[in-house]
Structure formats: structure tokens, C-alpha cells
C-alpha positions, 0 to 999 in steps of 0.5 A, a space after each residue: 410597503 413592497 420594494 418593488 412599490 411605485 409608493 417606496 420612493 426608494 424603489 426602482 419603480 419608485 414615482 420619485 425616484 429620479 433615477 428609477 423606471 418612473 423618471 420623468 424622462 423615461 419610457 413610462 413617465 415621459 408624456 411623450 414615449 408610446 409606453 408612457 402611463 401619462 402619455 393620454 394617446 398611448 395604446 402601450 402604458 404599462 399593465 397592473 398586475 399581482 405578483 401572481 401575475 393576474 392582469 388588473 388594467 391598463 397604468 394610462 390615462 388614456 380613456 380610450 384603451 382597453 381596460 385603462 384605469 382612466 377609462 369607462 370601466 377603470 377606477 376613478 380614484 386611482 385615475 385622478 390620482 395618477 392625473 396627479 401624479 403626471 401632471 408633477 413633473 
């Protein structure tokens, strides 16, 4: 598992690291910050890319942003996943 994986909850990027970019009160978990991924009217969560930098989607639970993973063309098994993780705050 990658260092930098939100899987590695000892990453900084890690989902369950309290203390980590993913924090419940931090800018990209909080359901309330406009770059939050579980923020649904969002337009700014966060993007996914390789680490050759090639841009996957839209980290966001907002069905409505382009390219979201929750939306028309995202994945559901990785949207549901990450309703899932939003919701265990």
C-alpha cells in the first residue's frame, strides 16, 4: 500500500488519521468546507489522479460535478464507498 494512500491510515492522507489532510475538520472532509469530497453541493473536492498525474474524476459526492465519481459517468462502487466513508465522522 502506497504512503501516500487514503487506505494507510497512517499516511497523511490517510481517512482515519485525525491528524491527517482527511480530518473531519479539515478542508477536504468537513461536510461544510467548499473543497470537502463529502461536502454534496461542492464544485471544488478534490481530483484523482495517477502519479503520472493523468486526472480520473472528481473525489465528491456531488452528483451534479463534472466528471464527480458519484455522478452519471462516476463509479458507483467507489461512490457508495466513499458515502460510507463521509457518513463515519
Amino acid at each position: 500500500m502506497s504512503g501516500n494512500s487514503i487506505w494507510n491510515e497512517m499516511s497523511t492522507y490517510g481517512w482515519k488519521n485525525g491528524f491527517g489532510k482527511w480530518n473531519p475538520f479539515g478542508q477536504y472532509r468537513n461536510p461544510f468546507s467548499s473543497y470537502s469530497a463529502c461536502n454534496e453541493f461542492t464544485q471544488n473536492g478534490p481530483v484523482l489522479v495517477d502519479r503520472e498525474g493523468n486526472f480520473y474524476g472528481r473525489l465528491s459526492i456531488n452528483e451534479f460535478v463534472s466528471k464527480s465519481i458519484c455522478g452519471v459517468s462516476g463509479d458507483e462502487r467507489i461512490c457508495r464507498a466513499l458515502r460510507v466513508m463521509c457518513a463515519d465522522q
